[in-house]
C-alpha positions in Angstrom: 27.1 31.9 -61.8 29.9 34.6 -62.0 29.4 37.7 -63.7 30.9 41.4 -64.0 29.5 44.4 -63.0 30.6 47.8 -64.5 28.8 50.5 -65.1 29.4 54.5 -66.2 31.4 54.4 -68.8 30.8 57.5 -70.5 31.9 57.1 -73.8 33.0 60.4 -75.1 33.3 62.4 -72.5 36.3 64.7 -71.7 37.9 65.9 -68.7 38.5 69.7 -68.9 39.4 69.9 -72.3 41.4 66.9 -73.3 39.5 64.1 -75.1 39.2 60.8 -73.1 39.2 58.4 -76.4 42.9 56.7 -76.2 42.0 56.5 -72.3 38.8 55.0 -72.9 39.9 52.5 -75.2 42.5 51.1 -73.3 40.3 50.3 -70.6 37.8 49.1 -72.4 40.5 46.4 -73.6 41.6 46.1 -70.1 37.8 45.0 -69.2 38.1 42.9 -72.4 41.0 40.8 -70.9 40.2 40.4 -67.8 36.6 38.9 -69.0 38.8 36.6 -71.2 41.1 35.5 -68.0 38.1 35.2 -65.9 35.4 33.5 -68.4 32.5 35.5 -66.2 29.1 34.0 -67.7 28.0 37.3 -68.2 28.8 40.8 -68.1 26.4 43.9 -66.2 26.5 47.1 -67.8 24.5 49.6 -65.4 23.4 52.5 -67.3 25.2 55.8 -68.4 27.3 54.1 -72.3 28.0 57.2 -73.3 28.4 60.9 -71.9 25.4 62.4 -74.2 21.8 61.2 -75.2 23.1 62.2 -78.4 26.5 60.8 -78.8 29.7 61.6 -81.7 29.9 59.1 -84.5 33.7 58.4 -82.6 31.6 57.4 -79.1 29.3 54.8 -80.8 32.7 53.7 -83.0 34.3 52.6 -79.6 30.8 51.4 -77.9 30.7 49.0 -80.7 34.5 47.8 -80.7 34.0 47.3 -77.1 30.6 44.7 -77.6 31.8 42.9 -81.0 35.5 42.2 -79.2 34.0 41.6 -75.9 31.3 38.5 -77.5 34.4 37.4 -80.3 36.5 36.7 -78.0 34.4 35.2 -74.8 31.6 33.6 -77.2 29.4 32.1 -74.3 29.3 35.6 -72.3 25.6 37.4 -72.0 25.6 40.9 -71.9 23.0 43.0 -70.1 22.6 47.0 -70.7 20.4 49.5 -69.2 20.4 53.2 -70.1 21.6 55.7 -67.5 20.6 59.3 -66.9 23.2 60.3 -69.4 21.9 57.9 -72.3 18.7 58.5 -75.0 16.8 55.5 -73.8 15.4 55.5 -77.3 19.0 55.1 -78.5 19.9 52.5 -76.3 16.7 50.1 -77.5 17.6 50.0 -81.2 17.7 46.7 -82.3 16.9 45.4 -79.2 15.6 42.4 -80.2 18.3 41.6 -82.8 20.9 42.0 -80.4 19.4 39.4 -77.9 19.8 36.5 -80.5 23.5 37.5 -79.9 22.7 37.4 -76.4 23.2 41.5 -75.8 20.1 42.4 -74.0 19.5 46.3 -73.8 16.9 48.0 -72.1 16.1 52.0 -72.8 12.9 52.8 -71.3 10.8 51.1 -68.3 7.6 50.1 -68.6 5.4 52.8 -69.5 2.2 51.3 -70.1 -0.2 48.6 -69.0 1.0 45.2 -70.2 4.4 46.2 -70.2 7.2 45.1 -67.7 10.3 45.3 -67.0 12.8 43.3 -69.2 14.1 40.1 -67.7 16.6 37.6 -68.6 17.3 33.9 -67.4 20.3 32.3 -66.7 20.9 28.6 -65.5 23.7 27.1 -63.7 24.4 23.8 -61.6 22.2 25.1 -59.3 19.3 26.7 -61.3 17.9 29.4 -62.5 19.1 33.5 -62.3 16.6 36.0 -63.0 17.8 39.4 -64.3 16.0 42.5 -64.5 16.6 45.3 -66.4 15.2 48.4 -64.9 16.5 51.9 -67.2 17.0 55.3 -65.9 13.6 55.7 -64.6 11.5 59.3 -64.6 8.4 60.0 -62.8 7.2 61.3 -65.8 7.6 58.2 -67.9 4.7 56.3 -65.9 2.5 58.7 -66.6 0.2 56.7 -68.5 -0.2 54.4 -65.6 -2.6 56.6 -63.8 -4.0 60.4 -63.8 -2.3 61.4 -60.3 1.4 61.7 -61.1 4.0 60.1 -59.0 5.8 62.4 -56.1 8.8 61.2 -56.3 11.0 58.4 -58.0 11.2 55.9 -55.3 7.4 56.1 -55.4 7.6 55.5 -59.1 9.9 52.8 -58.9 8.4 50.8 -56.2 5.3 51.3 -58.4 7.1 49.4 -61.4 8.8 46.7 -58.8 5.4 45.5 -57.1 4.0 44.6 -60.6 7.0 42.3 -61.3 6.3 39.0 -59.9 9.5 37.8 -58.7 10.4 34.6 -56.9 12.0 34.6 -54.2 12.9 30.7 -53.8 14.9 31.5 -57.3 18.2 34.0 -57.8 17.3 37.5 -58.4 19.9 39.9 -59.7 18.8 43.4 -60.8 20.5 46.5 -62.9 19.7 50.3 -61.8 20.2 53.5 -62.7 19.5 55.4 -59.7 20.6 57.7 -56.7 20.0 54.9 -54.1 20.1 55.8 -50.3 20.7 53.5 -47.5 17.9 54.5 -44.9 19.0 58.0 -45.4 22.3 57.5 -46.0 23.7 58.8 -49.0 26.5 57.5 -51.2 29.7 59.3 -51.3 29.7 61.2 -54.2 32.5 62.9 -56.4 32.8 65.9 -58.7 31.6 64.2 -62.3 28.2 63.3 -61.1 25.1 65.0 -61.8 22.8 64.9 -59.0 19.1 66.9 -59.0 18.7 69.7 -56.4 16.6 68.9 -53.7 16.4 65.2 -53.4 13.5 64.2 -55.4 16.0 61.6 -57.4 17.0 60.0 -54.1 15.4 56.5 -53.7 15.4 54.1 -50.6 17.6 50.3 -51.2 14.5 49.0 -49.2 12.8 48.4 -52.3 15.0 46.0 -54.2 14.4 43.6 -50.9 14.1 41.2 -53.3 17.0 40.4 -55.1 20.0 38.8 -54.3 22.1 41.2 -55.6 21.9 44.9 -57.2 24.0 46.0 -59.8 23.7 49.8 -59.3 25.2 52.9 -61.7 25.2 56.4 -61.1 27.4 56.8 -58.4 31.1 57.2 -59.4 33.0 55.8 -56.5 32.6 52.4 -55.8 30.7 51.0 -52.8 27.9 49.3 -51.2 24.6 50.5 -50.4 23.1 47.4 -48.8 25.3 44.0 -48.4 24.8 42.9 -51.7 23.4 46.4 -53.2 26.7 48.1 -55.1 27.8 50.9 -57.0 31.0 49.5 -59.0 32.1 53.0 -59.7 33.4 54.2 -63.0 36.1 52.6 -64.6 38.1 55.7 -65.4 38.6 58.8 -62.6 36.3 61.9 -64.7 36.9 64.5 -62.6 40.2 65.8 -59.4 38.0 64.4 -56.8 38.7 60.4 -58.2 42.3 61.6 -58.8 42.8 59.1 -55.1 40.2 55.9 -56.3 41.9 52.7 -57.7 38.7 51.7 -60.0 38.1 47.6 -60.6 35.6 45.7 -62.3 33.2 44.1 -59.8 33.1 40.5 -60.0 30.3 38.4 -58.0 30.0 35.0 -58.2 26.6 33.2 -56.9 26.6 29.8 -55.7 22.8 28.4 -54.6 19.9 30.3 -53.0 20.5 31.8 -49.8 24.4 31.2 -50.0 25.8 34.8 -50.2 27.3 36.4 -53.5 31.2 36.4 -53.0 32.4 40.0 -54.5 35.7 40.6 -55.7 37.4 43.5 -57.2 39.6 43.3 -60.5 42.3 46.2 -60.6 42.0 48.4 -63.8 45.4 50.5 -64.8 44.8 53.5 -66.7 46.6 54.5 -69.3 47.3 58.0 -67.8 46.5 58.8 -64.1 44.7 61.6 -62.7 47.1 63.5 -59.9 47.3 66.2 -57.5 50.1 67.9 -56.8 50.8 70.3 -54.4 53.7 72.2 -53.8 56.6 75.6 -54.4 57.0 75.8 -58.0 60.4 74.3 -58.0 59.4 71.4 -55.8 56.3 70.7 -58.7 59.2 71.0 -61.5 61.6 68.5 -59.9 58.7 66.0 -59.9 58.5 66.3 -63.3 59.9 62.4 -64.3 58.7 59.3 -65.9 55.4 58.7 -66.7 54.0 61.7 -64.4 54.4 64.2 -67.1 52.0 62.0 -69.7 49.2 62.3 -66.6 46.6 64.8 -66.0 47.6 67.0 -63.1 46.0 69.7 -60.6 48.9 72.0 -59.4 48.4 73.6 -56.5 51.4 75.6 -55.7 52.2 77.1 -52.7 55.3 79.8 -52.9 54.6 82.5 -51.0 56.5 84.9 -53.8 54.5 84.2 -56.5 56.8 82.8 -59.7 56.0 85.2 -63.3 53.8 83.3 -65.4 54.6 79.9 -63.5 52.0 77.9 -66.0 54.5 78.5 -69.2 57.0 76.4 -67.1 54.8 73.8 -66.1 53.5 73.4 -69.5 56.9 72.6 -70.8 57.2 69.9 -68.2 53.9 68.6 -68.0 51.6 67.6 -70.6 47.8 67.5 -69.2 47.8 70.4 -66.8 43.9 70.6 -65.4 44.3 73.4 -63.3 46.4 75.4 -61.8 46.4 77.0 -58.1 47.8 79.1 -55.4 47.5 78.8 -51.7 49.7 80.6 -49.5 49.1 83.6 -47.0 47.8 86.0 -49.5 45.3 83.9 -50.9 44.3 82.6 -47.5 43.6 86.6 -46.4 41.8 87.3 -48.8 39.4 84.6 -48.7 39.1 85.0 -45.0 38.1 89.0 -45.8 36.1 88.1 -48.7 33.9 85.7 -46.3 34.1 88.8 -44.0 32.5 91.4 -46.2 30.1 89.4 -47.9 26.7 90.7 -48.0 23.7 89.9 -49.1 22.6 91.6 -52.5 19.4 92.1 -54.5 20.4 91.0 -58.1 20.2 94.2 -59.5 23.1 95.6 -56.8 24.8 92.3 -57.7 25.1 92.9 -61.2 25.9 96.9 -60.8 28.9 96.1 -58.6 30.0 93.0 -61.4 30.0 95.2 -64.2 31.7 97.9 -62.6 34.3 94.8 -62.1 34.6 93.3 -65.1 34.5 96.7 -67.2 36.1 99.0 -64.7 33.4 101.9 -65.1 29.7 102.9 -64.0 26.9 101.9 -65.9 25.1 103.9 -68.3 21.3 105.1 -68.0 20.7 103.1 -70.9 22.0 99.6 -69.7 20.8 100.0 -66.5 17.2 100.1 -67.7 18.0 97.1 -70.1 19.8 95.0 -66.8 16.6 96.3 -64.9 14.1 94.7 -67.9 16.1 91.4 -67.7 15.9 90.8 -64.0 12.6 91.9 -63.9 11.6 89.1 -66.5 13.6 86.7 -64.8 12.7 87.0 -61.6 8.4 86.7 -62.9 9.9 83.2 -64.8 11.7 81.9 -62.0 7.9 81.8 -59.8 6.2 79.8 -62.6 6.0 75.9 -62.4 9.2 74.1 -63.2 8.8 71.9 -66.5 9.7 68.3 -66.4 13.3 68.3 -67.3 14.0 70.4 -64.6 12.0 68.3 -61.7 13.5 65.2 -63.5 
């Protein structure tokens, strides 16, 4: 059995401000060829389609050139979905069971009442049967029905959802997730375009996916393992300057028989345009300026210690997608280093006195300090209340 594994697409999202489509599309068709070089038997798609529960017309456009040329052109391939934290898991579930008669199984929600489990799949091969299950973005709150108490946490909800599956272990068990995985309190390495919840509630231990052969994980943009056979295949663009050094791939794993381990490899995928940094005096960043480079998104950092007049008017005449632009030499260095120095800390009201005398270069008036006064005030009674469930989950 040999399969893909991607995951984290994010269908319309940007990076800055510059849309992502052209880039998207070509890798999509990148994904597209290698699944008709490699003839995988099917393909895992790990949660997080597009960027917003609600995406553009465009974003479902390109979801649905990627499926219909993906299925025309490798006719025997089985396709497996699951939502992400990114995805409407409502969304995701239309025509669920139309789509499986084309053999494009999507699961949007867990389980979230009695009689209900989680969606699974089974392949055969020359040496039996694979089992895959489907298991969504999962929330705390969407097992509420299950019982009065609610869950603590989300490993304790999802080890709540895996221990009513009854899986079997003398057969091939592959799973998809959604979720921030840990590695006996290891963490993954993370990069800038994730979005990860404040305090580790989301985090959720490997140990309970003991039972399959192989976990196809999303969430995590860099690609890596968790557990032997527990993997994060990354994105398959870079979405933010911290990726700007990954080389993404599709994850490929092919299963022989039970108990003989999954052999993984890693497909190269070329993006259309690269994600850079550059670092360097201003004339040093100009000379660089050649070939493709200019057509790629760059962060300039530049490093002159005589700082050039308006030095992003030149760059933009050489390069195309500049990011962000920098400065890092002595003077900046000071004054962070005296910054750190003098920082203090400040009630919010002192705070916000010395940022509007900042930002507007006078004192405050009577009257809008006993308006900033009101705000904080109401603020700070909100902020002690209980946090509702979209800010827990």
């Amino acid at each position: 059995m040999k399969f893909f594994h991607i995951s984290d697409l994010h269908i319309g999202k940007q990076l800055h401000h510059y849309s992502l489509r052209e880039e998207q599309r070509h890798i999509l068709e990148s994904i597209i060829y290698l699944a008709e070089r490699e003839r995988p038997d099917a393909l895992l798609l790990a949660g997080d389609i597009y960027d917003a529960g609600v995406p553009s017309g465009e974003a479902v456009e390109l979801f649905d050139f990627f499926l219909t040329s993906l299925c025309r052109k490798v006719p025997n391939i089985s396709v497996f979905v699951i939502a992400g934290n990114h995805d409407s898991g409502k969304r995701i579930s239309f025509a669920s069971d139309i789509l499986a008669r084309q053999k494009v199984y999507m699961a949007g929600l867990p389980p979230m009442e009695e009689g209900e489990f989680l969606r699974k799949v089974v392949l055969e091969d020359s040496w039996g049967k694979v089992n895959f299950y489907l298991l969504p973005f999962t929330k705390p709150s969407h097992l509420r029905k299950f019982r009065k108490e609610p869950f603590s946490s989300y490993e304790e909800a999802l080890k709540f959802l895996l221990e009513r599956e009854t899986v079997n272990r003398e057969e091939r068990n592959v799973i998809l997730s959604h979720q921030f995985y840990t590695s006996s309190g290891r963490k993954p390495q993370q990069s800038d375009s994730e979005t990860i919840s404040v305090g580790g509630i989301d985090q959720v231990d490997i140990s309970i996916l003991k039972d399959f052969d192989y976990g196809a994980l999303g969430h995590i943009h860099r690609p890596q393992n968790m557990g032997k056979f527990i993997r994060y295949c990354g994105t398959p663009l870079a979405y933010s300057v911290s990726e700007a050094d990954q080389e993404k791939t599709v994850t490929m794993v092919t299963m022989e028989g039970k108990g003989k381990e999954p052999v993984i490899d890693e497909l190269p995928l070329t993006p259309m345009r690269r994600v850079r940094k550059l670092k360097g005096r201003l004339y040093e960043i100009l000379d660089l300026a050649q070939g493709s480079i200019v057509e790629d998104f760059v962060s300039i950092m530049l490093t002159d210690e005589i700082e050039a007049y308006e030095p992003m008017e030149e760059l933009k005449e050489m390069y195309h997608r500049i990011l962000e632009l920098g400065v890092d030499n002595k003077r900046t260095r000071d004054a962070m280093d005296i910054s750190f120095e003098e920082v203090e800390e400040m009630d919010p009201l002192c705070a916000f006195l010395s940022f509007f005398r900042e930002m507007r270069g006078r004192d405050i008036t009577e009257e809008e300090r006993s308006l900033a006064e009101k705000v904080i005030l109401k603020c700070t009674a909100e902020s002690g209340e209980g946090e509702d469930e979209a800010s827990l989950y």
